[in-house]
C-alpha positions as CSV (number, residue, x, y, z in Angstrom):
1,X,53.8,135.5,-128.7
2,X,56.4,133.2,-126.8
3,X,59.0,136.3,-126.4
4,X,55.9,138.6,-125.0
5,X,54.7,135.2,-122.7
6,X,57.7,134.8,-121.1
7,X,58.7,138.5,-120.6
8,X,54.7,139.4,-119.1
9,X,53.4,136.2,-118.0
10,X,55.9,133.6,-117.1
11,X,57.2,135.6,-113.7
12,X,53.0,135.9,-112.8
13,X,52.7,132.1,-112.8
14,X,53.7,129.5,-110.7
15,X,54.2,125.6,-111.1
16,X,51.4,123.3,-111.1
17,X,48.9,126.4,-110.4
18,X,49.5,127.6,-107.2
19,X,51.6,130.4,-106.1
20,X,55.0,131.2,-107.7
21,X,57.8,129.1,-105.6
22,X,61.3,129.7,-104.9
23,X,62.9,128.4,-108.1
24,X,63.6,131.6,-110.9
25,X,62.9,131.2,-114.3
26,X,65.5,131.9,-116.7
27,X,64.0,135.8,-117.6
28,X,64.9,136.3,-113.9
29,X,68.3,134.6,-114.0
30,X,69.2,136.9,-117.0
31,X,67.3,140.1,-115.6
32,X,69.3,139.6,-112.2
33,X,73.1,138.9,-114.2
34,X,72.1,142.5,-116.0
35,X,71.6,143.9,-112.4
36,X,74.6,143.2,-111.1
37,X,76.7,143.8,-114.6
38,X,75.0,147.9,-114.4
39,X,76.1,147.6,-110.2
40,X,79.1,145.7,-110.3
41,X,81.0,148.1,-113.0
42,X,78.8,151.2,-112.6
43,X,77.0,151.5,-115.8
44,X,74.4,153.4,-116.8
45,X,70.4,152.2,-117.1
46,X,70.6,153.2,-120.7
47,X,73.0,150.7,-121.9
48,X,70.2,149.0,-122.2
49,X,68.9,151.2,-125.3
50,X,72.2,150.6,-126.6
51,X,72.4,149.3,-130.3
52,X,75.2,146.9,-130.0
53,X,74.3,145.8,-126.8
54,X,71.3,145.0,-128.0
55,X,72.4,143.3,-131.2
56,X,74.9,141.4,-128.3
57,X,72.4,139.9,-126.1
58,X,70.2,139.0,-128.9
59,X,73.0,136.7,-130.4
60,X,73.1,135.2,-127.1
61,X,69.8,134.7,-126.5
62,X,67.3,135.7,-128.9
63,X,64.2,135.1,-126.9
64,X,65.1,137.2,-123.7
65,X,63.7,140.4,-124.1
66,X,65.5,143.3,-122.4
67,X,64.0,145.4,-120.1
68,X,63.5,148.7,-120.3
69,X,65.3,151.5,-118.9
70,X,63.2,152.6,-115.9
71,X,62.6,148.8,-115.1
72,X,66.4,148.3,-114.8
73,X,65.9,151.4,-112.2
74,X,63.5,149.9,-110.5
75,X,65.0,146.3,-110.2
76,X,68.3,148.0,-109.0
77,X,66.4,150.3,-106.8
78,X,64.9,146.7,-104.8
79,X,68.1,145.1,-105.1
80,X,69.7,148.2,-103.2
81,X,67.1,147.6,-100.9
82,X,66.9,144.2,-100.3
83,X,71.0,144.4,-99.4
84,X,70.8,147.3,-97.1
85,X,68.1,145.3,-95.0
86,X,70.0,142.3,-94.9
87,X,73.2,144.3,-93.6
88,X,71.0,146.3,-91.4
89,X,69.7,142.8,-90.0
90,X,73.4,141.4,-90.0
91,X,74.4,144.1,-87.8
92,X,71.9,144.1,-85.4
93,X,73.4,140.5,-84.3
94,X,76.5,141.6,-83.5
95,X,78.1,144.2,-80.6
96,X,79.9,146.6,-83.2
97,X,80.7,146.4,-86.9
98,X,83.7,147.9,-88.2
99,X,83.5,149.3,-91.7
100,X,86.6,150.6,-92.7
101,X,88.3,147.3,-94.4
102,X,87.9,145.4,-91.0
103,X,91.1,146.9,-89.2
104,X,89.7,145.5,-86.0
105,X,88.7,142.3,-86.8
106,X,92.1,140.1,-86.2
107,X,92.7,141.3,-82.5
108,X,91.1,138.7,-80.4
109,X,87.8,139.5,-80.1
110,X,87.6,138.6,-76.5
111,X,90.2,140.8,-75.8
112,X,88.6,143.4,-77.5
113,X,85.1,143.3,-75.8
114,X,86.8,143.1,-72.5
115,X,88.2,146.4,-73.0
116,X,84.9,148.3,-74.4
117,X,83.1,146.7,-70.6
118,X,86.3,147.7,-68.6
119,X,85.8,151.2,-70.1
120,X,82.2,151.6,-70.4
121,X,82.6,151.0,-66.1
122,X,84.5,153.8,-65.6
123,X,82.8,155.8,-68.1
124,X,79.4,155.3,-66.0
125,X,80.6,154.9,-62.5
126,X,81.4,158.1,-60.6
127,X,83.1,156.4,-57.6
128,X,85.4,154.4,-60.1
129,X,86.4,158.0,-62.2
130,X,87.0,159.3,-59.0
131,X,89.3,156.5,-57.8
132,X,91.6,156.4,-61.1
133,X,91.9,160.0,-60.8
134,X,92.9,159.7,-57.3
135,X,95.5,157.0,-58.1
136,X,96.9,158.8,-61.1
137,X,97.3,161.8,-58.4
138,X,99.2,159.2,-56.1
139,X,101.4,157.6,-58.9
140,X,102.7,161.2,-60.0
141,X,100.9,161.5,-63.4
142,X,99.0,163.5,-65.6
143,X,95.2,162.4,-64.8
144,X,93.7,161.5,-67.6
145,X,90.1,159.7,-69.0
146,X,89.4,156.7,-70.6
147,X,88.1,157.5,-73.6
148,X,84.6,156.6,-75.4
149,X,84.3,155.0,-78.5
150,X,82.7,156.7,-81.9
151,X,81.2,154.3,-83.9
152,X,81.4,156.4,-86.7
153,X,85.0,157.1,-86.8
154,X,87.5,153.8,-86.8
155,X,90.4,155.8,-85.3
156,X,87.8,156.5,-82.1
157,X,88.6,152.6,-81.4
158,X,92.4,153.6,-81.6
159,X,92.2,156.3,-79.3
160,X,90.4,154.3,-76.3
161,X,92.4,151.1,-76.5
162,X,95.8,153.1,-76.7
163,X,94.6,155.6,-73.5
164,X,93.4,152.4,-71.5
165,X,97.4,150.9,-72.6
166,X,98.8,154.1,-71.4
167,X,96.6,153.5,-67.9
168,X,97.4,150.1,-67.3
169,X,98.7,150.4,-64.3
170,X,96.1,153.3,-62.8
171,X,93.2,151.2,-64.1
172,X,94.5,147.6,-62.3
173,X,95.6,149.7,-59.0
174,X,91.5,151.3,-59.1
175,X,90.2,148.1,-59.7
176,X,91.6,146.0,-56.8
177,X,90.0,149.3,-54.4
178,X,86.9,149.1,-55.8
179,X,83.7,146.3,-55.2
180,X,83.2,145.1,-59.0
181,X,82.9,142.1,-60.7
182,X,85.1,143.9,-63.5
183,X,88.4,142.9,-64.0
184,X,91.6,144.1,-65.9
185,X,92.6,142.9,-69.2
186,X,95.3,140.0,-68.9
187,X,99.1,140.3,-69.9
188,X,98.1,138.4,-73.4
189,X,95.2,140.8,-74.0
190,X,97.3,144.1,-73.8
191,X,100.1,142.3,-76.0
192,X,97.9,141.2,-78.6
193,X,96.4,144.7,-78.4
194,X,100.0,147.1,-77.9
195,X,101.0,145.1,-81.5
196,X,97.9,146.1,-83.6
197,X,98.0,149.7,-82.5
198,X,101.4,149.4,-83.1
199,X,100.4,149.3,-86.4
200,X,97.6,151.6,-86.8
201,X,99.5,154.2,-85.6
202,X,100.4,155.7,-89.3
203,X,97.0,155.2,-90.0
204,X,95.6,157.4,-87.2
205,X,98.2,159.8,-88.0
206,X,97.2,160.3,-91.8
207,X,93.5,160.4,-90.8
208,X,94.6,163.2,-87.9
209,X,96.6,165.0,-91.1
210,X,93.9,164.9,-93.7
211,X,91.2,165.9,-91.4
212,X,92.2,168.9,-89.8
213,X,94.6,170.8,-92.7
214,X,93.0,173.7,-93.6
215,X,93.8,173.5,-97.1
216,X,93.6,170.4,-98.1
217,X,95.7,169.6,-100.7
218,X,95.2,166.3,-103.0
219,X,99.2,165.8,-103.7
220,X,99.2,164.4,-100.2
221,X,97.4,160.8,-100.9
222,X,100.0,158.9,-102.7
223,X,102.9,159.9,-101.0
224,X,100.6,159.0,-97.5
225,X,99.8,155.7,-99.3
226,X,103.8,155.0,-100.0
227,X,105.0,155.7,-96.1
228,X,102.4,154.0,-94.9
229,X,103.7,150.8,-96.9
230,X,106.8,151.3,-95.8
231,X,105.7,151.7,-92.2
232,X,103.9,148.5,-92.4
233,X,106.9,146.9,-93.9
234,X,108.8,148.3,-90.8
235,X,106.6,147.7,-88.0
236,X,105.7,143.9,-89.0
237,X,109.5,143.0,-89.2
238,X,109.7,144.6,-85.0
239,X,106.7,142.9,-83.9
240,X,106.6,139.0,-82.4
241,X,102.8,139.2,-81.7
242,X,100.9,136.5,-84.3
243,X,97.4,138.7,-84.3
244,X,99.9,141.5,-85.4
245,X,101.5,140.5,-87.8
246,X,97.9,138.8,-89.5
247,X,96.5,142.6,-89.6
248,X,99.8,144.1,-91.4
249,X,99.0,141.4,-93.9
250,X,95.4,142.1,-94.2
251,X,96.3,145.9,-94.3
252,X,99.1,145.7,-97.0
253,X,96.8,143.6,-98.9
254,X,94.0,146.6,-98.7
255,X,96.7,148.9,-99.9
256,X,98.2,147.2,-102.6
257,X,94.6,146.2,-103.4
258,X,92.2,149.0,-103.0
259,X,94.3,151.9,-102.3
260,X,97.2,151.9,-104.3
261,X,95.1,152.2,-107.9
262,X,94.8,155.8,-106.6
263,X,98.0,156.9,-108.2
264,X,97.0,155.7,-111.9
265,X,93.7,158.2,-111.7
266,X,94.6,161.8,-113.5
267,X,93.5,164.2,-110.8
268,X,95.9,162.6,-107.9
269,X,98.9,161.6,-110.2
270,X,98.7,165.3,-111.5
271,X,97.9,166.3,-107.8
272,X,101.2,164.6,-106.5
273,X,103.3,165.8,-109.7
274,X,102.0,169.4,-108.8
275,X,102.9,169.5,-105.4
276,X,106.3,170.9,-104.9
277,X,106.9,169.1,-101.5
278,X,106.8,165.3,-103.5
279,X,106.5,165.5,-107.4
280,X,108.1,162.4,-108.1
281,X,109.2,161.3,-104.9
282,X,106.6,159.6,-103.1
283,X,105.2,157.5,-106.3
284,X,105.2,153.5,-105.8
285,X,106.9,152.4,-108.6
286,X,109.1,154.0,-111.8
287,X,106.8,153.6,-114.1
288,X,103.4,155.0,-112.6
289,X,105.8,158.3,-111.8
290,X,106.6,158.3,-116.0
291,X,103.1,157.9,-116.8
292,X,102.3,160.8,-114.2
293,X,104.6,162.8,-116.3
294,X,103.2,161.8,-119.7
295,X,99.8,162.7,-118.0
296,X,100.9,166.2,-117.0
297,X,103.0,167.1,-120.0
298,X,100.2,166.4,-122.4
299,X,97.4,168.9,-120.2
300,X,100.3,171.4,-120.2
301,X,100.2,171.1,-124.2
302,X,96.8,171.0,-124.5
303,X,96.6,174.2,-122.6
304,X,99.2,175.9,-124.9
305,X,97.4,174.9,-127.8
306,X,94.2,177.0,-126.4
307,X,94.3,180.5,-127.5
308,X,93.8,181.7,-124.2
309,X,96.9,180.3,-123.4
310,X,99.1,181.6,-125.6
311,X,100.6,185.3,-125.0
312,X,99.9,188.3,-127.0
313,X,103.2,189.2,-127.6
314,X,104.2,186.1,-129.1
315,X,101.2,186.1,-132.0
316,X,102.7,189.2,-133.3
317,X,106.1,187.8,-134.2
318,X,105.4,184.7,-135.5
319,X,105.7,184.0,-139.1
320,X,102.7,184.5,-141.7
321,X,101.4,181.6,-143.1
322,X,102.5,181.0,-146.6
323,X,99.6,179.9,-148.5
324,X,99.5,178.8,-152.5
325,X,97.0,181.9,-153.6
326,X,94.3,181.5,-155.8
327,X,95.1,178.1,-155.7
328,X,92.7,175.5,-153.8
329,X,94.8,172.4,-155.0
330,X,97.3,173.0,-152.1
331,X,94.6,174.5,-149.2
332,X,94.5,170.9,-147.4
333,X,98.2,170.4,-147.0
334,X,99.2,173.6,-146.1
335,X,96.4,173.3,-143.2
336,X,97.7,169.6,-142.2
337,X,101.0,171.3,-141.7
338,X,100.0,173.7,-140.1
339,X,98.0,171.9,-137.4
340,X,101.3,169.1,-137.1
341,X,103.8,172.2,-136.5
342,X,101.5,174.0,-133.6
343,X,100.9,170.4,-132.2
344,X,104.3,170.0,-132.4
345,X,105.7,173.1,-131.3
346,X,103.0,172.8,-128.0
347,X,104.5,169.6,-127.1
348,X,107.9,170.5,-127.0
349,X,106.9,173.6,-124.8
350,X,105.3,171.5,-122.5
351,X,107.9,168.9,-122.3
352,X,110.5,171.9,-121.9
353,X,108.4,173.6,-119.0
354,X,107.5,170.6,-117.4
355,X,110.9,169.1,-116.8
356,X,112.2,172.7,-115.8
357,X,110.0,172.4,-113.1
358,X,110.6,168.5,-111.8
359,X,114.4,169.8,-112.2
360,X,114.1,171.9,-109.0
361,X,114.6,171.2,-105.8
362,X,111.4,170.2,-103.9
363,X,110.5,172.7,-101.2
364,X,110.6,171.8,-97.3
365,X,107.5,169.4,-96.4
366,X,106.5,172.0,-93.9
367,X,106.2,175.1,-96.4
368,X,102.9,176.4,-98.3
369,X,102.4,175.0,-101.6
370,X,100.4,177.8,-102.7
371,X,102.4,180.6,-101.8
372,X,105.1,178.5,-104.1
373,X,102.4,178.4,-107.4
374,X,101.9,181.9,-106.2
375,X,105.4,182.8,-107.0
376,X,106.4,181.2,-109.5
377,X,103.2,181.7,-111.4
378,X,105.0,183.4,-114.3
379,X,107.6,181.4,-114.7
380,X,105.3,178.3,-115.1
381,X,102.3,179.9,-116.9
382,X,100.5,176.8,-117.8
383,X,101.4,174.9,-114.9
384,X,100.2,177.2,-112.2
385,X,96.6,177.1,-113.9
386,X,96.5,173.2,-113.5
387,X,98.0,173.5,-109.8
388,X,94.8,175.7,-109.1
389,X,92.6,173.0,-110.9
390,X,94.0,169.7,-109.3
391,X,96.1,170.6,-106.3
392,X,93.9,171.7,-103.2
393,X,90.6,172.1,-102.1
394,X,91.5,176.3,-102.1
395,X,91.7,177.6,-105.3
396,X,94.4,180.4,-105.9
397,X,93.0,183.6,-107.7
398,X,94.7,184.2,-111.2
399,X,95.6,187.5,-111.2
């Protein structure tokens, strides 16, 4: 009766008979830890059904009862809820938000929002596009906009504050011939912002690669993630500006963070290994590049091992199995070594076609990837059929 009290009725009630007040009882203290345990690490609503889970909480505390699976939905459903309104109230109180790992937020944000109003007036104003036109014209240059921001793509904020840096001197010259109230951005201001785009610059670069290739190809990201690193690395040593050098912390922080666990997940270790522009070149460290090679010499086995994968011509001169006959006594060994020699014998191959292929020469950076599996598809069988499963978006045909 007190387990089914406090898991129906307590939540209904409130103190001293009125309405329930602020303060949670301990059914929701526990039901909201679950929450976040199944949204923190991503597990699934039916861990809940699970035995030794079960038999875990219940040594913890064995009058909480656990809820069930669709009520775990539902609670996670109006926690999902109840955050998005709060971030959808959080930004209505602000100008912009930036949510790619807050790239933005160390240049000064005066600076900043003095730039967005000295562009927005030349986006709107006719008389003042004409005018910085007219003075590019004068000053011998390309004419050229000023750019509007997408709020949807960070790099959009790159692109306007390095075009209104290239048209410094355009924009102040149109502004001192025109009636406005809107002035240029100081000599501090286009410091503070030349140093952070400084920076961003690889960033914007990768995003440009990744976006428009064609074939996209997976083996990219880790060697991106490495040069950008070492960019960083290079870039903060140049640069005297303070708000500069804060963001290449912040940024090698969200690398080394966030970013860099991507080489220690199968598909892009395998991705990188099976590119033949980087293979081992572009990982972070020695040892992630050996377990990338453990990785890819044990699906190479495992593919031998399938019959699929092994040639016809080779079944028909291997060796018959010699079995006792008539005799059961001997039936489980001779299996057992059986099974250890093919395991064996797949390993080896692997390990022998796999380091025949990080042996060659990588090809130039600029050269097709595919046309390369394409070629070289028979001399690297089992290879070539995980190229087409974790190298690129555009799977090859396996004829």
């Amino acid at each position: 009766m007190l387990r089914h009290y406090r898991a129906i009725h307590e939540n209904k009630e409130g103190h001293g008979g009125g309405p329930a007040q602020a303060r949670p009882t301990r059914k929701q203290d526990l039901d909201e830890a679950l929450v976040n345990l199944i949204v923190k690490h991503t597990q699934p609503f039916s861990v809940v059904e699970d035995v030794g889970f079960r038999a875990f909480v219940a040594l913890l505390d064995p009058n909480y009862v656990i809820p069930t699976r669709q009520a775990v939905k539902a609670m996670v459903d109006a926690k999902y809820v109840l955050e998005r309104n709060k971030a959808i109230a959080d930004m209505q109180k602000v100008a912009a938000v930036s949510l790619t790992s807050d790239m933005w937020t160390s240049i000064n944000m005066a600076a900043y929002l003095a730039a967005r109003k000295l562009v927005g007036y030349f986006r709107r104003s006719t008389l003042a596009k004409e005018k910085l036109v007219s003075v590019q014209r004068q000053l011998g240059r390309p004419t050229l906009k000023l750019l509007q921001e997408v709020e949807t793509r960070w790099n959009s904020t790159y692109h306007i504050l390095q075009r209104l840096v290239d048209l410094r001197e355009p924009v102040g010259a149109a502004l001192t011939s025109l009636s406005t109230q809107i002035t240029t951005l100081t000599y501090a201001e286009f410091t503070s912002i030349s140093g952070c785009l400084s920076l961003l610059s690889g960033f914007n670069d990768a995003t440009i690669e990744l976006s428009e290739e064609n074939n996209l190809s997976g083996s990219k990201v880790v060697p991106l993630l490495k040069m950008l690193e070492q960019m960083l690395h290079e870039e903060m040593a140049k640069t005297a500006v303070a708000v500069a050098k804060e963001m290449g912390e912040h940024l090698l922080r969200q690398l080394r963070e966030r970013l860099h666990t991507l080489q220690s997940m199968s598909i892009m270790s395998l991705a990188t290994l099976l590119g033949p522009r980087f293979k081992l070149i572009r990982f972070c460290s020695p040892l992630e590049a050996a377990e990338a090679t453990k990785r890819l010499v044990t699906e190479c086995g495992a593919l031998i091992r399938t019959p699929e994968a092994v040639p016809q011509e080779s079944s028909s001169t291997s060796q018959p199995e010699q079995e006792t006959p008539g005799n059961k006594l001997w039936h489980k060994l001779d299996q057992t070594v059986k099974m250890s020699r093919k395991t064996k014998n797949a390993t080896a191959d692997a390990t022998v076609e796999v380091q025949r292929y990080l042996a060659e020469p990588n090809i130039g950076r600029l050269e097709d990837p595919l046309n390369y599996w394409q070629t070289q598809k028979h001399v690297y069988p089992n290879l070539y059929k995980l190229a087409v499963t974790f190298l690129c978006t555009c799977f090859l045909s396996p004829v």
